[in-house]
NUKERO-822176 format. One record per atom (N, C-alpha, C): residue number from 1; residue in three letters; x, y, z; atom name. Coordinates in nm, 4 decimals. Layout:
BEGIN
+-----+-----+----------+----------+----------+----+
!   i !  aa !        x !        y !        z ! at !
+-----+-----+----------+----------+----------+----+
! NUM ! ala !        X !        Y !        Z ! CA !
...
+-----+-----+----------+----------+----------+----+
% end
This chain:
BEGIN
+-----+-----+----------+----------+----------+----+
!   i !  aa !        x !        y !        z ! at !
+-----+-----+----------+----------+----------+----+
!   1 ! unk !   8.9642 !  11.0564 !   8.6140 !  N !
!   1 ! unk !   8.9770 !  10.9331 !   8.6856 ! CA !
!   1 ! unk !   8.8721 !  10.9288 !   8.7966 !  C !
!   2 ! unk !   8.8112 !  10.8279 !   8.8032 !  N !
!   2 ! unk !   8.6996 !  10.7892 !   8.8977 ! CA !
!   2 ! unk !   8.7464 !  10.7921 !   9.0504 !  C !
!   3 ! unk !   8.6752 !  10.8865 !   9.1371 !  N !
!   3 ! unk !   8.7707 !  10.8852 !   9.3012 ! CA !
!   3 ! unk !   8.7347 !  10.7240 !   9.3643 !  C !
!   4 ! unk !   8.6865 !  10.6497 !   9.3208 !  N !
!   4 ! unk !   8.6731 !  10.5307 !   9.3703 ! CA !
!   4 ! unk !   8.8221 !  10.4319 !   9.3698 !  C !
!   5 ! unk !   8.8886 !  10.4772 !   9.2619 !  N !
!   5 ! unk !   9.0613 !  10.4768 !   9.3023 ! CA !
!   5 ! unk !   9.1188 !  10.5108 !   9.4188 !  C !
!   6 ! unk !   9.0629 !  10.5557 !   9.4955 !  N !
!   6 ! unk !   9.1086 !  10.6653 !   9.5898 ! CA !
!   6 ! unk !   9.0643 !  10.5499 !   9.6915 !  C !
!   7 ! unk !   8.9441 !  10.5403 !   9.7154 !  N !
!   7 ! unk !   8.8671 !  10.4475 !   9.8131 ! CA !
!   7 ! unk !   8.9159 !  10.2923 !   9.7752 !  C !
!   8 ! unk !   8.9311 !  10.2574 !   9.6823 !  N !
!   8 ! unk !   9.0013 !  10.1090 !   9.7007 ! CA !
!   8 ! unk !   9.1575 !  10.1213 !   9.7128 !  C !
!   9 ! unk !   9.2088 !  10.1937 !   9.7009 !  N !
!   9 ! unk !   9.3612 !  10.2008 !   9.7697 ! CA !
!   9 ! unk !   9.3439 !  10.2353 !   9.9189 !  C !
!  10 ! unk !   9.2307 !  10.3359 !   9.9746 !  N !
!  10 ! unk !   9.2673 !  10.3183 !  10.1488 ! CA !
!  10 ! unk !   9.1768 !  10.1513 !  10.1607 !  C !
!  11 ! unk !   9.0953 !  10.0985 !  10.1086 !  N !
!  11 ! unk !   9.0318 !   9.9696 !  10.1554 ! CA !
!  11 ! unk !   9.1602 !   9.8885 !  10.1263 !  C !
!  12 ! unk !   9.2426 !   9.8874 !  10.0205 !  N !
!  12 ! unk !   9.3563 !   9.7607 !  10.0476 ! CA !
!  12 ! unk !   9.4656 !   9.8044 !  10.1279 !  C !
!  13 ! unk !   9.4591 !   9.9263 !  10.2054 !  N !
!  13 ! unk !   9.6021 !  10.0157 !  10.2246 ! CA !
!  13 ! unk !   9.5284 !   9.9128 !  10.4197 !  C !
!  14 ! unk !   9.3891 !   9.9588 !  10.4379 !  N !
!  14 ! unk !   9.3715 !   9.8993 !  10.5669 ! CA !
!  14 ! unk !   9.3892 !   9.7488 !  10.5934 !  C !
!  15 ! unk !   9.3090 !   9.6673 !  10.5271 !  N !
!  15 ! unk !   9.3314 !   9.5136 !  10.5275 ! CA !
!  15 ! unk !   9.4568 !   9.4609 !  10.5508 !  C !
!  16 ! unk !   9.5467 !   9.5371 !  10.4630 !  N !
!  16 ! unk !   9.7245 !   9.5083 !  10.4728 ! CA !
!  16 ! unk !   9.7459 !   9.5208 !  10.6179 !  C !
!  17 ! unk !   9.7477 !   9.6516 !  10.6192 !  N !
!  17 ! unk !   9.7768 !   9.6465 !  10.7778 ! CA !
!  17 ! unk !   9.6995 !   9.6116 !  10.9209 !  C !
!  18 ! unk !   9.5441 !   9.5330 !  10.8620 !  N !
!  18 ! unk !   9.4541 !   9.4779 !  11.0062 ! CA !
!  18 ! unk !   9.5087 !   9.3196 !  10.9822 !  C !
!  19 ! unk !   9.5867 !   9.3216 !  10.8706 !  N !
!  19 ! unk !   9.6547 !   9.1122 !  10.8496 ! CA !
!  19 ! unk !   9.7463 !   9.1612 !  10.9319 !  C !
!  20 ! unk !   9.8217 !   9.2350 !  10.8862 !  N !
!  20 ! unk !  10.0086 !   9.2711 !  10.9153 ! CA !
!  20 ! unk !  10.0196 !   9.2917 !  11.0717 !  C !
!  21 ! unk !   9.9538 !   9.3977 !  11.1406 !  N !
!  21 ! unk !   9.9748 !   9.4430 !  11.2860 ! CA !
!  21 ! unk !   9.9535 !   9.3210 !  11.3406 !  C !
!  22 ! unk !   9.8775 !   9.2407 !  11.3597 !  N !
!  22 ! unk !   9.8043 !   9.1523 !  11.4718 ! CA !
!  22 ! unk !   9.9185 !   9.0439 !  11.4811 !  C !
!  23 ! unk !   9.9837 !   8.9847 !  11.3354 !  N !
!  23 ! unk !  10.0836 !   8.9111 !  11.3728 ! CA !
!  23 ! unk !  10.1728 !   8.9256 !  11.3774 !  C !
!  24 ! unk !  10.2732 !   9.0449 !  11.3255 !  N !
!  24 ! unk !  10.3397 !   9.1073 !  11.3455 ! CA !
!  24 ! unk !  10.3607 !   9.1829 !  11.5360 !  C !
!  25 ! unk !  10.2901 !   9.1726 !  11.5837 !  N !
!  25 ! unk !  10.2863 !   9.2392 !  11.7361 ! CA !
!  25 ! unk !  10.3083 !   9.0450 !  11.8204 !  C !
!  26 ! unk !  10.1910 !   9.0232 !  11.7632 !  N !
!  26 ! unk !  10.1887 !   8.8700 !  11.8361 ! CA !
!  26 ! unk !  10.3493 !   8.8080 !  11.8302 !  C !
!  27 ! unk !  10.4075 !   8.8126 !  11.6604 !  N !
!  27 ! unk !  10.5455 !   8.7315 !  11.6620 ! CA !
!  27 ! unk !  10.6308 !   8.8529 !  11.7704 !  C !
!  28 ! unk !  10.6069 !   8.9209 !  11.7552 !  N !
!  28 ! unk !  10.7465 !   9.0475 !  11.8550 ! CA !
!  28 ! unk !  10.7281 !   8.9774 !  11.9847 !  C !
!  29 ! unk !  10.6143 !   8.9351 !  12.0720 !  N !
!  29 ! unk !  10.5620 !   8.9233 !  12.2151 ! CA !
!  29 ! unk !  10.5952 !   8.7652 !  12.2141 !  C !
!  30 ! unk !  10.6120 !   8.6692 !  12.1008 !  N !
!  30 ! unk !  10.6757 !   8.5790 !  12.1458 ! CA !
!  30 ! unk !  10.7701 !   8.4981 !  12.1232 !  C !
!  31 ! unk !  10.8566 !   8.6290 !  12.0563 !  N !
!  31 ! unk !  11.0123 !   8.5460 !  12.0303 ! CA !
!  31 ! unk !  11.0536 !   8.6760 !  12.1553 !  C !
!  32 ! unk !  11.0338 !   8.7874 !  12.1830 !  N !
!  32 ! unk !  11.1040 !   8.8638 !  12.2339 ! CA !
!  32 ! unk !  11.1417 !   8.7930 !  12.3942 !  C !
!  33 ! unk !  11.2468 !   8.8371 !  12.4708 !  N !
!  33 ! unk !  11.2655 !   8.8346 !  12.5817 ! CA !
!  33 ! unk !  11.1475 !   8.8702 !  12.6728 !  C !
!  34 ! unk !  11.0655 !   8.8179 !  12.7736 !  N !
!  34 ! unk !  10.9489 !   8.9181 !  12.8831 ! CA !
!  34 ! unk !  11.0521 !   9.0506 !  12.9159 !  C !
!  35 ! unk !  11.1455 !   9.0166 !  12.9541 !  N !
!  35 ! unk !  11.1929 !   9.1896 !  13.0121 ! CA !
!  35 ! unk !  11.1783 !   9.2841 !  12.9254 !  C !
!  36 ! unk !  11.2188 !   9.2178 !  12.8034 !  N !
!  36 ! unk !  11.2432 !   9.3386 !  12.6760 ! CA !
!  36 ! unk !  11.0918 !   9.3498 !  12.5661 !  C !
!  37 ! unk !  10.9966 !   9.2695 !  12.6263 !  N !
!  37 ! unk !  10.8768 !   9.2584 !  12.5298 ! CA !
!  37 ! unk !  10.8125 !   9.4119 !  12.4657 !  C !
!  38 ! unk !  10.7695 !   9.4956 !  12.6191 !  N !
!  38 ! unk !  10.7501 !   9.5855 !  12.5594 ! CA !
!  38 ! unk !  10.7944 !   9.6770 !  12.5018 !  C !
!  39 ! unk !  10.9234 !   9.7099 !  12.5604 !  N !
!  39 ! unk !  11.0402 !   9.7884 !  12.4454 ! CA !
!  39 ! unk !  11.0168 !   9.7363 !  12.3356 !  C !
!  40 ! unk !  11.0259 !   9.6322 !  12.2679 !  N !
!  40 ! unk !  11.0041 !   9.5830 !  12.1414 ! CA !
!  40 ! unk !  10.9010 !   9.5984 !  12.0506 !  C !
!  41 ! unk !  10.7655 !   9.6130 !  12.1336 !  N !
!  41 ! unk !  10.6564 !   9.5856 !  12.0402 ! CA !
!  41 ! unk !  10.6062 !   9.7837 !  12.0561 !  C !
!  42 ! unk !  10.6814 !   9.8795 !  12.1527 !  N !
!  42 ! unk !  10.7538 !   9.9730 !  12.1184 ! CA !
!  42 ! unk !  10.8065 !  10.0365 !  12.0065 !  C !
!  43 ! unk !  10.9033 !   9.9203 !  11.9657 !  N !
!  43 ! unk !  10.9821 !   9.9669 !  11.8706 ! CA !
!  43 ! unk !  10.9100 !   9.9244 !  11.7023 !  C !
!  44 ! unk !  10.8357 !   9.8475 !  11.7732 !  N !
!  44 ! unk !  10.7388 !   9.7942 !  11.6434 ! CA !
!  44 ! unk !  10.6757 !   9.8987 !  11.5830 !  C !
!  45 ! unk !  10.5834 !   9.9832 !  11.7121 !  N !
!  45 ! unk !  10.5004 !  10.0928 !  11.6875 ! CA !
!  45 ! unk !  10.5817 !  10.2534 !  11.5837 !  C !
!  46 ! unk !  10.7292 !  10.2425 !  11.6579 !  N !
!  46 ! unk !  10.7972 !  10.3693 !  11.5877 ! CA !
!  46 ! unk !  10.8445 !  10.3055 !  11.4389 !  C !
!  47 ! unk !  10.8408 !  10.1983 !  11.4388 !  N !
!  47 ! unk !  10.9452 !  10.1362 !  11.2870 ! CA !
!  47 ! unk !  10.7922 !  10.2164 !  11.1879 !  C !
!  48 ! unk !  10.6533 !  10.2111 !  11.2452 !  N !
!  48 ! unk !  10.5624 !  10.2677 !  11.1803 ! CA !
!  48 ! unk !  10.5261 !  10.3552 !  11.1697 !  C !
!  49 ! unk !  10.5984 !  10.4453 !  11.2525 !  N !
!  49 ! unk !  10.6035 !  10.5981 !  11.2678 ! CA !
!  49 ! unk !  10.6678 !  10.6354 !  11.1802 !  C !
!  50 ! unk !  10.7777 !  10.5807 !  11.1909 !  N !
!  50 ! unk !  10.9270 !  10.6447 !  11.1095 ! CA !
!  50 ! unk !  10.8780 !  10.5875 !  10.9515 !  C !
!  51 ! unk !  10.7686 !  10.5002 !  10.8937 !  N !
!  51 ! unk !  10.7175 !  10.4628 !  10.7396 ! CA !
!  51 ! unk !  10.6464 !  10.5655 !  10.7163 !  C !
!  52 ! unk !  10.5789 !  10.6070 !  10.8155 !  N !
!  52 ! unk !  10.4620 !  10.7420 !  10.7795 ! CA !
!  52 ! unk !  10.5513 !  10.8683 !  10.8041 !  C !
!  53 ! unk !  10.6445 !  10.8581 !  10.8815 !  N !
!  53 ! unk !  10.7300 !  10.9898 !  10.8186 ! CA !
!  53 ! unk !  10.8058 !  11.0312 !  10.6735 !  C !
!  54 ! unk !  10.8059 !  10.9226 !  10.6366 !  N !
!  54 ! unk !  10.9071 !  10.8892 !  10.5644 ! CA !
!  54 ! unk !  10.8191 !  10.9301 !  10.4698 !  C !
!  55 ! unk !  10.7093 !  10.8361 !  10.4527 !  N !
!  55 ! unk !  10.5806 !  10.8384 !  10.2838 ! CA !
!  55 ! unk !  10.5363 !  11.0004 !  10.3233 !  C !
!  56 ! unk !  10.5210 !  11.0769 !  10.4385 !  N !
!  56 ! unk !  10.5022 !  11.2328 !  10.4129 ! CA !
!  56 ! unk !  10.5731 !  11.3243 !  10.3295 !  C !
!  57 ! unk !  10.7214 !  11.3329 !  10.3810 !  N !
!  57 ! unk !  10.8430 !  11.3374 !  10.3292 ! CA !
!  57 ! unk !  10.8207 !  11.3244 !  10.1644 !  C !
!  58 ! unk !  10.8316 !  11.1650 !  10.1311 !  N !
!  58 ! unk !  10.8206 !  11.1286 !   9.9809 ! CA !
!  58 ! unk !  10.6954 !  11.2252 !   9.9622 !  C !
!  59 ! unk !  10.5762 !  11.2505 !   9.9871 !  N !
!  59 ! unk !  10.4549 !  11.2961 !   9.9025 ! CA !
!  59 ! unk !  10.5060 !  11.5015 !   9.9418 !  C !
!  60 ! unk !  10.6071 !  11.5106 !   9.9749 !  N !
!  60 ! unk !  10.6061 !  11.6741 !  10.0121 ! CA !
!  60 ! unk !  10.7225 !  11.6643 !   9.8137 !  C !
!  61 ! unk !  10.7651 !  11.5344 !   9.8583 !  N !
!  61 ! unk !  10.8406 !  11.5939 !   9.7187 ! CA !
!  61 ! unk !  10.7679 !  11.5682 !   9.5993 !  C !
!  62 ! unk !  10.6440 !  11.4828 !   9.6083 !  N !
!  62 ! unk !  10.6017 !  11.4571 !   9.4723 ! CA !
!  62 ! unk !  10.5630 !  11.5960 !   9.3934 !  C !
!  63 ! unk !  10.5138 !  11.6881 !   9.3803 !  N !
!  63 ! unk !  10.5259 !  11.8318 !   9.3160 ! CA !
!  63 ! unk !  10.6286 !  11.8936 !   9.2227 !  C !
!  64 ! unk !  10.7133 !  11.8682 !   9.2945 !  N !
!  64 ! unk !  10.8532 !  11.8885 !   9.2456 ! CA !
!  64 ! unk !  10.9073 !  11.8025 !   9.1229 !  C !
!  65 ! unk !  10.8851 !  11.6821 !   9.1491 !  N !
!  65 ! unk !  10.9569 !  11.6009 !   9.0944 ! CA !
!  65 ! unk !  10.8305 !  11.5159 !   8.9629 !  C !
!  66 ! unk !  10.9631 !  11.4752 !   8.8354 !  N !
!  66 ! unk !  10.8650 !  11.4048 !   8.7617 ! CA !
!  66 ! unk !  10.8405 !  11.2608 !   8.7763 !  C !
!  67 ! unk !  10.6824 !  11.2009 !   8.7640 !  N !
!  67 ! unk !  10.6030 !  11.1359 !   8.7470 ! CA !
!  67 ! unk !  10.6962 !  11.0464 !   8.7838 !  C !
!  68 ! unk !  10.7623 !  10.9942 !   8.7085 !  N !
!  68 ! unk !  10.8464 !  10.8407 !   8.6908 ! CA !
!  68 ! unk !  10.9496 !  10.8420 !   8.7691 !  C !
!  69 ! unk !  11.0355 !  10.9467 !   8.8237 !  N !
!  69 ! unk !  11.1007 !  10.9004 !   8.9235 ! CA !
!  69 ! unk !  11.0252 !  10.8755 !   9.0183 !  C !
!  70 ! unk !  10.9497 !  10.9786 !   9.0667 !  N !
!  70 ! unk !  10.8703 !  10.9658 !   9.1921 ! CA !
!  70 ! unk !  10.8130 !  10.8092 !   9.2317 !  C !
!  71 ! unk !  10.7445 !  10.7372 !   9.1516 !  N !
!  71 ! unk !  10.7250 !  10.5923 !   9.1328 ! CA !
!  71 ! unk !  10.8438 !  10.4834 !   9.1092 !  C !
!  72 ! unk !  10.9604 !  10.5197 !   9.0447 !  N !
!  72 ! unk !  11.0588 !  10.4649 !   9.0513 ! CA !
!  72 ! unk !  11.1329 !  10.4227 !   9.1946 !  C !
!  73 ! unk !  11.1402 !  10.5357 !   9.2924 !  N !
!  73 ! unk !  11.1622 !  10.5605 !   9.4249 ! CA !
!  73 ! unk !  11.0891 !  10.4791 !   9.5022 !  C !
!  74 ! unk !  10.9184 !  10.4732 !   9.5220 !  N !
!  74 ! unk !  10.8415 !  10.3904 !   9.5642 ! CA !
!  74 ! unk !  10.8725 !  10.2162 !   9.5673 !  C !
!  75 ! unk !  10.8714 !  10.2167 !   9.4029 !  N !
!  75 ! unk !  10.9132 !  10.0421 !   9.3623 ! CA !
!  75 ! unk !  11.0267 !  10.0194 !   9.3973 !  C !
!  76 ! unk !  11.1567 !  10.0708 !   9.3973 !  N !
!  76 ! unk !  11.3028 !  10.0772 !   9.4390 ! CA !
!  76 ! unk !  11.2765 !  10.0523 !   9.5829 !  C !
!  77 ! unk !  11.2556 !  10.1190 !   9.6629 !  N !
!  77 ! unk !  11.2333 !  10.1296 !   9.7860 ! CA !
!  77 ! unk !  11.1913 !   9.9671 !   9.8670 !  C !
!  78 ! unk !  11.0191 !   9.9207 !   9.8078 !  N !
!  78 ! unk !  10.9345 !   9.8318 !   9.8516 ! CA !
!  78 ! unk !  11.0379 !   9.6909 !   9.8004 !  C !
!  79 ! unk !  11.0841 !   9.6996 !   9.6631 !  N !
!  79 ! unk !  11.1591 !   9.5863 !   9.6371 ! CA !
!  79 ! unk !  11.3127 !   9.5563 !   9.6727 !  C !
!  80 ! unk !  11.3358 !   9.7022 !   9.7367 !  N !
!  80 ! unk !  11.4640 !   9.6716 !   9.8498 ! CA !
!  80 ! unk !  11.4594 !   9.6399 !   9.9623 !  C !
!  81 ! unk !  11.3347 !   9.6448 !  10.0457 !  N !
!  81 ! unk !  11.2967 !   9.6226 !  10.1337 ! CA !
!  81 ! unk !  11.2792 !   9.4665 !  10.1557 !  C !
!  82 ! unk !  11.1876 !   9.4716 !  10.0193 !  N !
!  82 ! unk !  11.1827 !   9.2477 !  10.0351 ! CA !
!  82 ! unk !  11.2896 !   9.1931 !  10.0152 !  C !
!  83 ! unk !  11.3795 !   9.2506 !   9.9292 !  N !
!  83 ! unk !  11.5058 !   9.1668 !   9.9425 ! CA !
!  83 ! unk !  11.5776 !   9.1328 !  10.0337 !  C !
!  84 ! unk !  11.5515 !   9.2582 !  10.1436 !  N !
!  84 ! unk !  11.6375 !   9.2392 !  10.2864 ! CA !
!  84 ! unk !  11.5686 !   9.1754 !  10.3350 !  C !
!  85 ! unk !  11.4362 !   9.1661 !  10.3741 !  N !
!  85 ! unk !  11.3848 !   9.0741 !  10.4785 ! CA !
!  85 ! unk !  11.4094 !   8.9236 !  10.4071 !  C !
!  86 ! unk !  11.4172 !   8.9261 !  10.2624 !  N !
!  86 ! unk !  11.4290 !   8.7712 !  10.2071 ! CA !
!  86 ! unk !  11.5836 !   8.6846 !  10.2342 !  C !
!  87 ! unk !  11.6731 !   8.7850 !  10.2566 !  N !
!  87 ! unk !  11.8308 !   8.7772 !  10.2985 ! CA !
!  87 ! unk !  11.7984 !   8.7494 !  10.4101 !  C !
!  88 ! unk !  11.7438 !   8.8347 !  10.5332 !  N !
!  88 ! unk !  11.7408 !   8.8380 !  10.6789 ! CA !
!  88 ! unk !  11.6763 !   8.7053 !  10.7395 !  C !
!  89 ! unk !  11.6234 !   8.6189 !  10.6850 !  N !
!  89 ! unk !  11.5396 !   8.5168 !  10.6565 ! CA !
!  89 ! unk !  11.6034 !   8.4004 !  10.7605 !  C !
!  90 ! unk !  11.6891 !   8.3584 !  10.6792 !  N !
!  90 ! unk !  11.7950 !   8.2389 !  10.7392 ! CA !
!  90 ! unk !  11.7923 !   8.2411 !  10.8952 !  C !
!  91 ! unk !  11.8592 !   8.3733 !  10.9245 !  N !
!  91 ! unk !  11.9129 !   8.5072 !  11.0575 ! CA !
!  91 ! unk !  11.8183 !   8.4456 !  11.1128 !  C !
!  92 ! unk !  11.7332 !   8.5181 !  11.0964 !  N !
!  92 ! unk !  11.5270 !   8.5043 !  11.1735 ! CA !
!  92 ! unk !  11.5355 !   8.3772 !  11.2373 !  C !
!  93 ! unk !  11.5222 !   8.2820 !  11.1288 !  N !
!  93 ! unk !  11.4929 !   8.1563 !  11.2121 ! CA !
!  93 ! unk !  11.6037 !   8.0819 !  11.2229 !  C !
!  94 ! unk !  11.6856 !   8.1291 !  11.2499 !  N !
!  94 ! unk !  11.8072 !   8.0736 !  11.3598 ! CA !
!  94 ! unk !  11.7912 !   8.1602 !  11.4963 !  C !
!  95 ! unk !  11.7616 !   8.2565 !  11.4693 !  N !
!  95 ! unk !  11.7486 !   8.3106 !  11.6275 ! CA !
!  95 ! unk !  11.6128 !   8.3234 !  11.6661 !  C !
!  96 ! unk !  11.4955 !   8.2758 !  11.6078 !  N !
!  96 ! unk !  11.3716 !   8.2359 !  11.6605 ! CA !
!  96 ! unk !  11.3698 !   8.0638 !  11.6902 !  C !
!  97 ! unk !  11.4693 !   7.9986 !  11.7066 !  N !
!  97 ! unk !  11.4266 !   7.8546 !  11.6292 ! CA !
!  97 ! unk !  11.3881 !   7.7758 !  11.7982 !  C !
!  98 ! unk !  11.4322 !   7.8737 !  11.9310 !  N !
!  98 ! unk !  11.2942 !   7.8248 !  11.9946 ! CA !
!  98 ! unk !  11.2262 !   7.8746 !  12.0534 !  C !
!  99 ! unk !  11.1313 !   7.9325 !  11.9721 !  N !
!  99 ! unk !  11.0277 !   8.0191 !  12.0021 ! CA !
!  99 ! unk !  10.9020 !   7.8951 !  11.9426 !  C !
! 100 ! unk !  10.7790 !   7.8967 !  12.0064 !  N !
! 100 ! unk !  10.6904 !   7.7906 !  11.9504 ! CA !
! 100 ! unk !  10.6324 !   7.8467 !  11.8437 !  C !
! 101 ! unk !  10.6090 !   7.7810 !  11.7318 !  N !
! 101 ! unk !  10.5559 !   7.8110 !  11.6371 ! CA !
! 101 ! unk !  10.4248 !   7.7842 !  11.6172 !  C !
+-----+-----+----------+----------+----------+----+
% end
């Protein structure tokens, strides 16, 4: 396999997250409370700590484990994840609804 696999997964792995951080920090700073802003965008920073602990974790077990679960876990994971934020949705913008958009 060509390592250029390698280099276009960190080039889409960065873009994701130079879209994702900027508005993701911006929406925390202006739905949050001023008292509680920076605690929040805080807690923004560890929710990304605790993903990169987590994907270490997952890659200490990939060795161990076969091929297809290991990827099974990944997709399970990412598409449980959208489901909650797609549920959490409603929530969101009832308790953002006055924040300026």
């Amino acid at each position: 396999m060509s390592p250029w696999w390698i280099v276009a997964a960190y080039v889409v792995q960065v873009v994701g997250e130079m879209c994702l951080s900027p508005v993701g920090l911006s929406y925390v700073t202006k739905v949050a409370p001023v008292r509680w802003a920076s605690l929040l965008m805080a807690t923004w920073f560890l929710a990304t700590a605790l993903g990169n602990k987590l994907a270490g974790t997952l890659a200490e077990l990939a060795p161990s484990m076969p091929s297809a679960p290991f990827f099974l876990i990944t997709v399970a994971t990412s598409f449980g994840g959208a489901l909650l934020l797609l549920l959490l949705v409603p929530a969101i913008r009832r308790m953002t609804a006055g924040a300026a958009h």
